[in-house]
PAGUVO-886963 format. One record per residue (C-alpha): residue number from 1; residue in three letters; x, y, z. Coordinates in steps of 0.001 Angstrom, whole numbers. Example, Ala and Ser with C-alpha at 12.3 -4.5 7.8 and 13.67 -1.06 7.14 Angstrom:
+-----+---------+---------+---------+---------+
! num ! residuo !    east !   north !      up !
+-----+---------+---------+---------+---------+
!   1 !     ALA !   12300 !   -4500 !    7800 !
!   2 !     SER !   13670 !   -1060 !    7140 !
+-----+---------+---------+---------+---------+
This chain:
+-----+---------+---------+---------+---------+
! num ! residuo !    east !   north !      up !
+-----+---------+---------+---------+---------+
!   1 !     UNK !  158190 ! -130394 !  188396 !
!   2 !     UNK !  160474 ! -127380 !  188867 !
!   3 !     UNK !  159703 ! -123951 !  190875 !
!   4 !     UNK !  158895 ! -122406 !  188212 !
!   5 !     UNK !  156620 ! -125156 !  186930 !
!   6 !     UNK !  155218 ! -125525 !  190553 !
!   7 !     UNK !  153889 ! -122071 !  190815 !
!   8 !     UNK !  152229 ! -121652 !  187195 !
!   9 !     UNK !  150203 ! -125017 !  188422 !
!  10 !     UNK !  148399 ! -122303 !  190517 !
!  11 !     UNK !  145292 ! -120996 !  188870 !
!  12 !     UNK !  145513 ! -117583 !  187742 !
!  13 !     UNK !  148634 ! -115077 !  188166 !
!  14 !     UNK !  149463 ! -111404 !  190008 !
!  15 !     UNK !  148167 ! -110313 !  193041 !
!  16 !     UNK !  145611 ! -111900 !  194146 !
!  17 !     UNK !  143931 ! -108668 !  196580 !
!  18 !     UNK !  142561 ! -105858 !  195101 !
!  19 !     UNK !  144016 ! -101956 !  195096 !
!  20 !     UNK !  140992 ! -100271 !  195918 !
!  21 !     UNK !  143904 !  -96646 !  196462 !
!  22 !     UNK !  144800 !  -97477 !  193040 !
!  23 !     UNK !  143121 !  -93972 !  190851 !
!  24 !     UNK !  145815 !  -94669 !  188246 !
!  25 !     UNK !  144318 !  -98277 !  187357 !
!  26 !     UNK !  140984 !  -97624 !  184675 !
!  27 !     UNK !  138289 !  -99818 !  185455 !
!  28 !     UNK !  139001 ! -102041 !  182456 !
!  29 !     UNK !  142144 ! -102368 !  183192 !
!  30 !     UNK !  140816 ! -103715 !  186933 !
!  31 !     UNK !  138447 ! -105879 !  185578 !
!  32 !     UNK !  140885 ! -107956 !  183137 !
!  33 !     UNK !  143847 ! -108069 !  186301 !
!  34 !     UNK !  141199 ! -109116 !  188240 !
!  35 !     UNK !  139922 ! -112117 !  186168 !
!  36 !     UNK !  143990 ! -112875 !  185449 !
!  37 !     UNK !  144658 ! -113257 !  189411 !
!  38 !     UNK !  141422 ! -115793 !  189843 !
!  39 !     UNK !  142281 ! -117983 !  186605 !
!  40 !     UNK !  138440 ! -117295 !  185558 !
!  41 !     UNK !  136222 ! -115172 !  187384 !
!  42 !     UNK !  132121 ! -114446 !  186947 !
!  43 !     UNK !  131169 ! -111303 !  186138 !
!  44 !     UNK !  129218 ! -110841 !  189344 !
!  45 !     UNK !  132360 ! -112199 !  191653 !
!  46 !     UNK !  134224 ! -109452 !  189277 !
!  47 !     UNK !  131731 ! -106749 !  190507 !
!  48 !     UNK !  131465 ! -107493 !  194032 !
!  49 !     UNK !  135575 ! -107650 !  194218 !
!  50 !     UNK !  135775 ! -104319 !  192670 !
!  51 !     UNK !  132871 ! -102882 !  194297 !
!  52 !     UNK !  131267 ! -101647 !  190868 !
!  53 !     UNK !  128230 ! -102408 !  189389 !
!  54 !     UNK !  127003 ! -105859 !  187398 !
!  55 !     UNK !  126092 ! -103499 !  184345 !
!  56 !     UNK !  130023 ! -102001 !  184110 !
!  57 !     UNK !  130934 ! -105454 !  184051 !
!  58 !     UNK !  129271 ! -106234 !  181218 !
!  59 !     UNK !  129980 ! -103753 !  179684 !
!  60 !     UNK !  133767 ! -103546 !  180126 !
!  61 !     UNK !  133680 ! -107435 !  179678 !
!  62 !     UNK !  132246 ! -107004 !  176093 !
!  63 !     UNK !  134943 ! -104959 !  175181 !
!  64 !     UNK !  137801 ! -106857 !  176116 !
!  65 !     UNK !  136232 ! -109657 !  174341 !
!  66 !     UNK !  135779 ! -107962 !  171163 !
!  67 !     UNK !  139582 ! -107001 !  171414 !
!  68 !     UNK !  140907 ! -110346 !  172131 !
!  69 !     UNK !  141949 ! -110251 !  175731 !
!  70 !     UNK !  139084 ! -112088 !  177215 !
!  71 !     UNK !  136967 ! -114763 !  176654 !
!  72 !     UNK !  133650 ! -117052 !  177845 !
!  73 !     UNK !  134504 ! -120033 !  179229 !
!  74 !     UNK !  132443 ! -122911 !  181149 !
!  75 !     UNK !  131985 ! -121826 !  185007 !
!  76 !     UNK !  133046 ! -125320 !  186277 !
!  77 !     UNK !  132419 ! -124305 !  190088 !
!  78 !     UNK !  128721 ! -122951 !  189589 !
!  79 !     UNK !  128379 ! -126308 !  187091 !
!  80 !     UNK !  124655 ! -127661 !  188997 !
!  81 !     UNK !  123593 ! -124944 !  190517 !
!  82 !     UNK !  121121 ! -123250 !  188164 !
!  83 !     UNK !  118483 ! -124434 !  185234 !
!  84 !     UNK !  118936 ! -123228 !  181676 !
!  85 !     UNK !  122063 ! -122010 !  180166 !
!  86 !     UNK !  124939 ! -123418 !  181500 !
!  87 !     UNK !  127063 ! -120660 !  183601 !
!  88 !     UNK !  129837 ! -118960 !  182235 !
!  89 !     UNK !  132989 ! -117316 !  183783 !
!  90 !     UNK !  135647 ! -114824 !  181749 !
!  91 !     UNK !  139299 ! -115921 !  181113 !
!  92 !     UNK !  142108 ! -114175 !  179853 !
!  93 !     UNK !  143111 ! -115474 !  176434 !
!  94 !     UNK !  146567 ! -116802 !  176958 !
!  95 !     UNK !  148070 ! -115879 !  173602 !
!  96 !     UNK !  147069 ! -112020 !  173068 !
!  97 !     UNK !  149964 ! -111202 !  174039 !
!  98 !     UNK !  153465 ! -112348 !  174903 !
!  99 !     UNK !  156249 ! -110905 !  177171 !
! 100 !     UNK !  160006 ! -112014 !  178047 !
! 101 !     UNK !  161715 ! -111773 !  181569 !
! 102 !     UNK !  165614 ! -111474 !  181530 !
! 103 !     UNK !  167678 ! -112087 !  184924 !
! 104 !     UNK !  171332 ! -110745 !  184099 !
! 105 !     UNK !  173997 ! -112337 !  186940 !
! 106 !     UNK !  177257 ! -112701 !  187451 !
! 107 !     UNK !  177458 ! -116358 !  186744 !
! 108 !     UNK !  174444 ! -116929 !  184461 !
! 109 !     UNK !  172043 ! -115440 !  182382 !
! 110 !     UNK !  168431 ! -116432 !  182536 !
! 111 !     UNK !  165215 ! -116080 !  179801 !
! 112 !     UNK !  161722 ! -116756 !  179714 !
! 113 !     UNK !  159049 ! -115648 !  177483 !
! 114 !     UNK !  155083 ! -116492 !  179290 !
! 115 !     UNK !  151847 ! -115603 !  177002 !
! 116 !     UNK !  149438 ! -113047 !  179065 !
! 117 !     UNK !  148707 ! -115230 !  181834 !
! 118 !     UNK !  152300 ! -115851 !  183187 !
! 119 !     UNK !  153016 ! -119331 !  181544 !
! 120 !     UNK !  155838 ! -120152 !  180606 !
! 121 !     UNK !  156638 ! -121550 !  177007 !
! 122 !     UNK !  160217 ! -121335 !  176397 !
! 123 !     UNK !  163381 ! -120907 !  178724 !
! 124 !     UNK !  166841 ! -120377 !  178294 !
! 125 !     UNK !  170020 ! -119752 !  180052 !
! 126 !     UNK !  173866 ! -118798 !  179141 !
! 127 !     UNK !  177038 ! -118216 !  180893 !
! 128 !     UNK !  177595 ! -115041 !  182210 !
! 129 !     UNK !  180935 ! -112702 !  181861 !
! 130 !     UNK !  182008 ! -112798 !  185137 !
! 131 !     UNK !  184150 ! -109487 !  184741 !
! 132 !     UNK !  182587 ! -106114 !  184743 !
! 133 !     UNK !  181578 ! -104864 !  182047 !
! 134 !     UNK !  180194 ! -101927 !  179861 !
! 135 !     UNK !  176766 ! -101391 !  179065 !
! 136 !     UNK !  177797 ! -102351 !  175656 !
! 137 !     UNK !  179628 ! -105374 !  176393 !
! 138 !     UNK !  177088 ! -106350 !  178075 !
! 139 !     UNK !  174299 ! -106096 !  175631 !
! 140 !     UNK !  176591 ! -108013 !  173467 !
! 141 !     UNK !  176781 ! -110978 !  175728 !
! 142 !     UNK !  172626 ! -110906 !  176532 !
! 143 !     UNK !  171844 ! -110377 !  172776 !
! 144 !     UNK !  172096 ! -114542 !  171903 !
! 145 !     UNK !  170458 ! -115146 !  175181 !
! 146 !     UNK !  167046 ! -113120 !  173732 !
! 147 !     UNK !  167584 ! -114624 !  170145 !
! 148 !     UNK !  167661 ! -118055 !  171091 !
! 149 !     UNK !  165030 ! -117636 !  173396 !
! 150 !     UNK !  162917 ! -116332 !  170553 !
! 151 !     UNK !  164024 ! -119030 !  168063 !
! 152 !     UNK !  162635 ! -121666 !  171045 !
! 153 !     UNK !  159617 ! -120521 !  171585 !
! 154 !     UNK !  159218 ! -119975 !  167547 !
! 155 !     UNK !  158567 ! -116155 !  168161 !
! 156 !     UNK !  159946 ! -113078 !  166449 !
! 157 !     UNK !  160447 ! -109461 !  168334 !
! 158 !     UNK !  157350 ! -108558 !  166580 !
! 159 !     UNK !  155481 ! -110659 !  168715 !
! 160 !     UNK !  156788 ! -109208 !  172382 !
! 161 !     UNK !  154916 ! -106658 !  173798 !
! 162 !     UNK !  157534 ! -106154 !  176353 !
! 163 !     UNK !  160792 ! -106854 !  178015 !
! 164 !     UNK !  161789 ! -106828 !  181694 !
! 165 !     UNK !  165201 ! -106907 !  183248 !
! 166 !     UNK !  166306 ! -107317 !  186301 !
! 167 !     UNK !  170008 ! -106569 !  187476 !
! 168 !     UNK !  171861 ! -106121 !  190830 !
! 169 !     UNK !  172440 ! -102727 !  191997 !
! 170 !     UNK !  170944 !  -99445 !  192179 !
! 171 !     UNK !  168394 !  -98936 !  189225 !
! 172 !     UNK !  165751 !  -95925 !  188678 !
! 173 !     UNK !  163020 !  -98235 !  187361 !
! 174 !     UNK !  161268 !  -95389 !  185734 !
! 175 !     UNK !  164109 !  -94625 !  183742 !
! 176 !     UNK !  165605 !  -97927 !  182686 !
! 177 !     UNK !  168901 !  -96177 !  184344 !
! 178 !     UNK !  171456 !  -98144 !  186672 !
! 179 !     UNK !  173003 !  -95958 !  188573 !
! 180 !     UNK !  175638 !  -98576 !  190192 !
! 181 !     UNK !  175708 ! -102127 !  189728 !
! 182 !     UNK !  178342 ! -104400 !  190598 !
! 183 !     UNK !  178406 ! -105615 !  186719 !
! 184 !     UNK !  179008 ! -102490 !  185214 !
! 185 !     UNK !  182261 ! -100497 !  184740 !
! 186 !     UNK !  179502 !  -97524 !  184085 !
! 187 !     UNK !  177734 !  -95263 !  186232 !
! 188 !     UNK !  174174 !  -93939 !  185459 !
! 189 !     UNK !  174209 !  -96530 !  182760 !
! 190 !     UNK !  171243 !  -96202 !  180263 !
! 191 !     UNK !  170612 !  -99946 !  180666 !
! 192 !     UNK !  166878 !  -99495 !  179536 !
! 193 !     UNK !  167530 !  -97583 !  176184 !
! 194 !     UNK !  170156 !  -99775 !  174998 !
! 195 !     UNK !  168409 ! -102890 !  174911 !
! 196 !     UNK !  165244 ! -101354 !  173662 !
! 197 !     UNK !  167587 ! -100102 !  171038 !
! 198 !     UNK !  168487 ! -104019 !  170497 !
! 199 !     UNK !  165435 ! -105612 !  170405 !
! 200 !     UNK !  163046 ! -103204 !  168950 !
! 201 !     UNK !  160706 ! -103647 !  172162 !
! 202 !     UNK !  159414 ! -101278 !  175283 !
! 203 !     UNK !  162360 ! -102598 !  178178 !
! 204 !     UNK !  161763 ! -101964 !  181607 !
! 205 !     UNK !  164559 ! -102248 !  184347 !
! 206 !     UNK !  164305 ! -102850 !  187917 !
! 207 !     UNK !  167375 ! -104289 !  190949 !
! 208 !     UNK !  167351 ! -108167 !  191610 !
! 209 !     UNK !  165710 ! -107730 !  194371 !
! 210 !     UNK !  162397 ! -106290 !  193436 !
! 211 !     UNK !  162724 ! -108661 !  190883 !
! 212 !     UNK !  162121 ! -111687 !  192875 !
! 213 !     UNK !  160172 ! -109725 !  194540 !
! 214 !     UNK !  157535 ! -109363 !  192027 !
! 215 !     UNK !  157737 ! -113207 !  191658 !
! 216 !     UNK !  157105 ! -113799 !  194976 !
! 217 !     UNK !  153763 ! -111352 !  194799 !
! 218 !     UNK !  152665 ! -112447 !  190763 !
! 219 !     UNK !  153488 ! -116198 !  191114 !
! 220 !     UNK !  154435 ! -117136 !  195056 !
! 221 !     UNK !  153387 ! -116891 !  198631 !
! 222 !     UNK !  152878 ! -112978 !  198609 !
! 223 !     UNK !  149760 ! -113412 !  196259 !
! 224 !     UNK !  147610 ! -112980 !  198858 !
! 225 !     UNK !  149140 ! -110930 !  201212 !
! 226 !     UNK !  148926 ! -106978 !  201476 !
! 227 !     UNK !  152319 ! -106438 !  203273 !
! 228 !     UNK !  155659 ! -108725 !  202596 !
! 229 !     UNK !  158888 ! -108670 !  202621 !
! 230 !     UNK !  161775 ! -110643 !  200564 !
! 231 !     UNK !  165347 ! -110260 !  201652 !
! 232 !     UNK !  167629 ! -111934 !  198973 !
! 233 !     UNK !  171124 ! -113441 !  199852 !
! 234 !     UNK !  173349 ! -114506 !  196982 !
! 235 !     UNK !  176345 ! -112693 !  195998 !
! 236 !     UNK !  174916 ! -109255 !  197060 !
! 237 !     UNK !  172216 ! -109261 !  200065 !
! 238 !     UNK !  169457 ! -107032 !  198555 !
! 239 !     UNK !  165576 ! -106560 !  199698 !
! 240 !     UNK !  161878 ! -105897 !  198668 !
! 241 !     UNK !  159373 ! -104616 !  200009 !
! 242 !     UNK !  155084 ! -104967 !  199682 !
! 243 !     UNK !  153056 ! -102161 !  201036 !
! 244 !     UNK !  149246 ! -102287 !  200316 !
! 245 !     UNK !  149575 ! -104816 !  197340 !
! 246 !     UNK !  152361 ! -103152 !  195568 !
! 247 !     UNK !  156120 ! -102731 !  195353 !
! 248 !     UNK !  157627 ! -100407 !  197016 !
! 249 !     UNK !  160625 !  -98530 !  195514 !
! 250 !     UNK !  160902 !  -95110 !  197326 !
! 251 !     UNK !  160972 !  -91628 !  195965 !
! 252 !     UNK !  163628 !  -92079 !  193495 !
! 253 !     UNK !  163031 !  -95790 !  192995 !
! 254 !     UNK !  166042 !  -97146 !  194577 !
! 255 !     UNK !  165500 !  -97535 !  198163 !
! 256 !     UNK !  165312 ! -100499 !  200410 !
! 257 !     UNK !  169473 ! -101300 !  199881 !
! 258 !     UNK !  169011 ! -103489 !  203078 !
! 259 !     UNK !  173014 ! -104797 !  202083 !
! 260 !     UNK !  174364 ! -101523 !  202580 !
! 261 !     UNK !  172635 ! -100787 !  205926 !
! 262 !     UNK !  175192 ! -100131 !  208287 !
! 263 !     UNK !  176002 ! -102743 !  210899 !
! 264 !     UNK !  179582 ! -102226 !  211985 !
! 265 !     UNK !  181278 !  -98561 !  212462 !
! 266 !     UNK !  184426 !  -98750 !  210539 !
! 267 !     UNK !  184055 ! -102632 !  209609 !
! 268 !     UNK !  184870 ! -104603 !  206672 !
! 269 !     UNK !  185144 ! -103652 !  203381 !
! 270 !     UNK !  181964 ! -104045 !  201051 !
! 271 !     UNK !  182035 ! -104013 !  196997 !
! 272 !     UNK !  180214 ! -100559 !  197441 !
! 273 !     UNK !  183807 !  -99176 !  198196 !
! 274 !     UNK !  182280 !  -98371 !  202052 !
! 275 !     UNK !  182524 ! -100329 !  205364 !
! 276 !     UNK !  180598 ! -102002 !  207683 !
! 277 !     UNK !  177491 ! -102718 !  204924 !
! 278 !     UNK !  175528 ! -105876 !  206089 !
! 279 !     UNK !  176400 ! -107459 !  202926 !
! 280 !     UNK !  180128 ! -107657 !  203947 !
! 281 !     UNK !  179462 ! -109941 !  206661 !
! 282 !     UNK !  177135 ! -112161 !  204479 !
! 283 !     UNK !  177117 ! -111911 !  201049 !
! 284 !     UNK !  179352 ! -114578 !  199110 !
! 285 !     UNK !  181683 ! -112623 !  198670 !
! 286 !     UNK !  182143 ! -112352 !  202540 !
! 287 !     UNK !  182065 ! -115934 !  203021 !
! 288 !     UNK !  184621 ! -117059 !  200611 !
! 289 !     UNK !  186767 ! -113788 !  202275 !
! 290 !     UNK !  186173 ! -115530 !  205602 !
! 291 !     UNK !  186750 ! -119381 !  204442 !
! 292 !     UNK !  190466 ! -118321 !  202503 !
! 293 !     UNK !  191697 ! -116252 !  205824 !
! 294 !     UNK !  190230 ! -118855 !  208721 !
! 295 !     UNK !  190524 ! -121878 !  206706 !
! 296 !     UNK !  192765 ! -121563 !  203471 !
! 297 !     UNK !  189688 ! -122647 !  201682 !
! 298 !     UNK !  189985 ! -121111 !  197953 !
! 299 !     UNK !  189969 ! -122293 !  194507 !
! 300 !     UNK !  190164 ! -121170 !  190488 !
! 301 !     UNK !  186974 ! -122060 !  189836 !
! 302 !     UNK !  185637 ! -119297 !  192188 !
! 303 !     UNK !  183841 ! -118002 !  194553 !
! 304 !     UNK !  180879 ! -120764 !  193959 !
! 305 !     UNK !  183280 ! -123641 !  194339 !
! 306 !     UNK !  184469 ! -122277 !  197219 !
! 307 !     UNK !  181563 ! -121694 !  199492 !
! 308 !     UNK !  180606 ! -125589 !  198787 !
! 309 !     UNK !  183957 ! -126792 !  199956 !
! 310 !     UNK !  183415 ! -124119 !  203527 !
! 311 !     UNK !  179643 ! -125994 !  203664 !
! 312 !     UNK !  181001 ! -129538 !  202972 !
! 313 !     UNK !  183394 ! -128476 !  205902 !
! 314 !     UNK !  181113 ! -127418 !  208374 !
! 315 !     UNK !  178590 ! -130488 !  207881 !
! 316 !     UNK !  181739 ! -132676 !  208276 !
! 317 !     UNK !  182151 ! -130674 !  211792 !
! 318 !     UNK !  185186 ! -128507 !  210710 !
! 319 !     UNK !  183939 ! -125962 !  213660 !
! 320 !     UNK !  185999 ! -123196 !  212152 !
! 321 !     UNK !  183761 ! -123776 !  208927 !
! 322 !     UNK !  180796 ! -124022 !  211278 !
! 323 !     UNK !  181641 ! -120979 !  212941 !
! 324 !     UNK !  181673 ! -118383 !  209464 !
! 325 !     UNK !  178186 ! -119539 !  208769 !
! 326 !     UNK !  176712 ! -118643 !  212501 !
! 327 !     UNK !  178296 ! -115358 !  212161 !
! 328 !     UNK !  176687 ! -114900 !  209075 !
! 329 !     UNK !  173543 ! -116237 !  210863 !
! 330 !     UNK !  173949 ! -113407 !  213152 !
! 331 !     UNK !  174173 ! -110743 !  210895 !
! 332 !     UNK !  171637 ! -111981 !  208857 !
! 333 !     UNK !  169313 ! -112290 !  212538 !
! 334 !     UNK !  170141 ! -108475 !  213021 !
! 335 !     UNK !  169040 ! -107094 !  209702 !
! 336 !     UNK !  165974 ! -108629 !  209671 !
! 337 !     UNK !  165099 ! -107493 !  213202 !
! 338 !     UNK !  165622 ! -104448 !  211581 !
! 339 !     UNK !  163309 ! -105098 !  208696 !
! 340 !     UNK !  160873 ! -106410 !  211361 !
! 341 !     UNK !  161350 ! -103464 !  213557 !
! 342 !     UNK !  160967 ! -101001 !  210660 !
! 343 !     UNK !  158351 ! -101980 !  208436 !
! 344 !     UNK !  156079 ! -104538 !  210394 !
! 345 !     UNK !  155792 ! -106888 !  207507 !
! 346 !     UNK !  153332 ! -109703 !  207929 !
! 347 !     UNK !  155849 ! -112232 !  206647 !
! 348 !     UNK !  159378 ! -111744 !  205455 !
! 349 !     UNK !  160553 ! -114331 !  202480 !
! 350 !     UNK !  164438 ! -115397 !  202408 !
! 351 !     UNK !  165533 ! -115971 !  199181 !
! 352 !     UNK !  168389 ! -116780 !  197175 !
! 353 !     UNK !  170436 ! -119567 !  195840 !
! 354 !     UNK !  172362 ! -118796 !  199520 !
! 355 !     UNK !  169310 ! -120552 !  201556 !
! 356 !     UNK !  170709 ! -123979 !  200967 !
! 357 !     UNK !  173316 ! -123102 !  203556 !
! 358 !     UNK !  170765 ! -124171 !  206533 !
! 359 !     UNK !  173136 ! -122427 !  208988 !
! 360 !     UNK !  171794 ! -119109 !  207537 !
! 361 !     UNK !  167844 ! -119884 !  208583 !
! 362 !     UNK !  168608 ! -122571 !  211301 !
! 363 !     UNK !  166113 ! -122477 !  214251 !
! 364 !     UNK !  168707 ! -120241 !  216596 !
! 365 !     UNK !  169357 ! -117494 !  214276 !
! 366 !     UNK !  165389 ! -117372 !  213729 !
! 367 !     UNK !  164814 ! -117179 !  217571 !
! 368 !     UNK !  167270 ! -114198 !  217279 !
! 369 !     UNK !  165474 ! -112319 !  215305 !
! 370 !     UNK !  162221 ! -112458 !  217732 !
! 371 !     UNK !  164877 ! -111268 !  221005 !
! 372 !     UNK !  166091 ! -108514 !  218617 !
! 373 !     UNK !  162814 ! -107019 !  218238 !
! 374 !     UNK !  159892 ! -105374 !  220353 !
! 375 !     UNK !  157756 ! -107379 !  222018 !
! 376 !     UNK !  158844 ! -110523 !  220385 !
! 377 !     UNK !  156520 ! -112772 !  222121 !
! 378 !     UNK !  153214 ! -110707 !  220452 !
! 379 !     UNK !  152508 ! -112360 !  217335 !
! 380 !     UNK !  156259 ! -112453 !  215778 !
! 381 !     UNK !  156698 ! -111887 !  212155 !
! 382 !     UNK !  156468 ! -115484 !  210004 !
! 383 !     UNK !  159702 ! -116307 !  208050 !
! 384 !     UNK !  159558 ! -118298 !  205570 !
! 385 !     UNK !  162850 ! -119582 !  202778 !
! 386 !     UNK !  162685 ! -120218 !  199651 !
! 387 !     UNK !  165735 ! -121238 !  197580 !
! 388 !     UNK !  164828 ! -120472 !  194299 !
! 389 !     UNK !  166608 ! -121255 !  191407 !
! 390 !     UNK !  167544 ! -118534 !  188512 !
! 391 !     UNK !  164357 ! -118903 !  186371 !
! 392 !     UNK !  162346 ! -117575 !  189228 !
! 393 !     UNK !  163861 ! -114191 !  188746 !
! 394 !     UNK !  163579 ! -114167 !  185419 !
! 395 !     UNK !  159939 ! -115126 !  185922 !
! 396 !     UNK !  159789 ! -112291 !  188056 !
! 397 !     UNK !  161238 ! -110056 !  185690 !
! 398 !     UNK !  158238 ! -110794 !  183553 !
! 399 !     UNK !  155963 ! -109239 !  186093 !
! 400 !     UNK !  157499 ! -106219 !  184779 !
! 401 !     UNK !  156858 ! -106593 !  181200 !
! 402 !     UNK !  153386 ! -108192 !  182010 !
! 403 !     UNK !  152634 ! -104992 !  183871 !
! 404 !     UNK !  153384 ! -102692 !  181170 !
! 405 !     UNK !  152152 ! -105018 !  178936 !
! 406 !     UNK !  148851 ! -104450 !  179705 !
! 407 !     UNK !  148542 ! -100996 !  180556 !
! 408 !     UNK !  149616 ! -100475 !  177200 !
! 409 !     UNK !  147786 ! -102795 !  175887 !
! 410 !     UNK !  144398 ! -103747 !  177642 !
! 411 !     UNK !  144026 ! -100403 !  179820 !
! 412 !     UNK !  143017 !  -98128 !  177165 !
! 413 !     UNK !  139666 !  -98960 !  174953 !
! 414 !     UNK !  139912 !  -99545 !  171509 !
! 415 !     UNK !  139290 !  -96650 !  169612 !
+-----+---------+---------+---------+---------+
């Protein structure tokens, strides 16, 4: 069983603890998300979460019956208790509706499509370009990803309520607009638009980051908790950030750029074209940098190859190998101090393909973290890693289409 596999095993998907702040949610809408984070859910549990009454329960569950999103099913765990009819739960029905995930890289290109409740039923991948490209270009290289992923799953884009994207860089997710990304030869790209152009479908674009993000909080650990943070290192070091059971993006949507937090006055060069960014001491990018100047360590097949030969070096005890990856360790222990020290989280994730490199999480540099902050003896912040593979972020970038999914879809009654 993969990850991805791994967390769908879970019962139910989405955040687990309800928004009570939430005005914007309708009650329906509360009721079927509700029911879709438990797996099945009575209609009493339903009105004691939400802190409505048993009648508006009914009621609101009759509807989304009678539309197709829920149904009756056996209540296995009240199976015993009570004479008569046999208890019943609701359940969303899986197949009234369908959504597909896209995670755009610089190495590979990852697909899912998941039915309403987050499962996944086909997956694809596909080299990626690694040159910059134009918004163009690059909906020309995605376009067979989406096809074929359609032609496995035996779907048509008639039967996708919705797409999500996720891409590094600086995206207004209200927009669909990418205002940087280190994939793009464009500025203020109109990512969104052009691939809703393609595929005929409502696309919705968010950064990496919040990306895996959202997989952590629909599918992961952060199901159940009210604040998190995930802090991303791959070829970019990006973040995300849970406040009160939902994302946080800032005012304009793009904030929490935890890579190009300042660490150094005047220090190295980062792919944002300024110095001293925390990604330019970590990122892979930095690494390789590091291994070809201290070590002579490169090779044509990239930056990938590369950063496997520096780890096969330091394991072998190559302390000059050894030596790049406790620096990065360092860097790494300062910025999420800072995280700590700013936002309080009640657990910060590490994520990334990078958290194989046990040098980057090893005991010391999570020590340093807790000296680093305030009062680091009272209660310290849990950190946890999870090296996720590629399909998790496109997973997560299904959260996004699941999301608008349904408030286009089961939030408003049936006329």
């Amino acid at each position: 069983m993969n990850e991805v596999e791994a967390q769908a095993a879970a019962p139910g998907c989405g955040p687990i603890l309800p928004d009570h702040n939430d005005q914007s949610r309708s009650l329906r809408k509360q009721v079927f998300e509700h029911v879709r984070a438990h797996g099945t859910a009575a209609r009493a549990d339903t009105a004691r979460a939400l802190s409505i009454s048993a009648g508006s329960v009914t009621g609101i569950a009759a509807e989304l019956i009678t539309d197709g999103f829920l149904q009756e099913v056996e209540d296995v765990a009240r199976q015993g208790t009570s004479r008569g009819r046999p208890p019943v739960a609701l359940a969303v029905v899986a197949d009234s509706f369908h959504v597909i995930g896209v995670n755009i890289s610089d190495r590979v290109h990852s697909a899912v499509l998941t039915d309403s409740v987050g499962r996944i039923l086909a997956e694809v991948t596909r080299p990626a370009d690694q040159q910059r490209r134009s918004v163009a270009e690059l909906v020309t290289e995605v376009e067979p990803l989406i096809a074929q992923l359609l032609d496995v799953a035996g779907k048509t884009e008639s039967d996708i309520a919705a797409i999500g994207i996720g891409i590094s860089g600086m995206v207004d997710n209200n927009t669909g607009v990418v205002e940087w990304s280190p994939l793009l030869t464009e500025t203020n790209a109109e990512l969104g638009a052009a691939f809703a152009t393609l595929t005929n479908c409502p696309v919705f674009v968010d950064n990496d980051a919040n990306i895996v993000t959202l997989a952590e909080l629909w599918f992961g650990d952060g199901r159940a908790k009210s604040d998190f943070a995930v802090v991303t290192v791959e070829h970019g070091v990006g973040m995300g950030l849970v406040l009160n059971n939902r994302l946080f993006r800032g005012a304009r949507g793009m904030g929490l750029e935890l890579g190009h937090t300042k660490v150094q006055l005047d220090g190295a060069l980062c792919r944002c074209g300024q110095r001293g960014c925390l990604e330019a001491y970590l990122a892979d990018y930095a690494l390789t940098r590091e291994a070809a100047t201290a070590l002579g360590v490169t090779t044509s097949q990239g930056a990938n190859v590369s950063l496997e030969v520096l780890f096969a070096e330091a394991k072998a005890g190559n302390r000059a190998a050894k030596a790049i990856f406790d620096r990065a360790a360092r860097y790494l222990s300062l910025g999420l101090a800072n995280v700590v020290q700013l936002f309080d989280p009640g657990l910060i994730i590490l994520s990334g393909e990078r958290m194989r490199y046990d040098y980057l999480y090893a005991d010391d540099m999570l020590s340093e973290v807790h000296k680093l902050t305030l009062h680091p003896g009272n209660n310290p912040c849990e950190i946890a890693t999870h090296a996720w593979g590629g399909l998790v972020w496109a997973k997560g970038a299904t959260a996004l289409a699941l999301t608008a999914a349904t408030d286009s879809l089961v939030g408003v009654s049936t006329p």
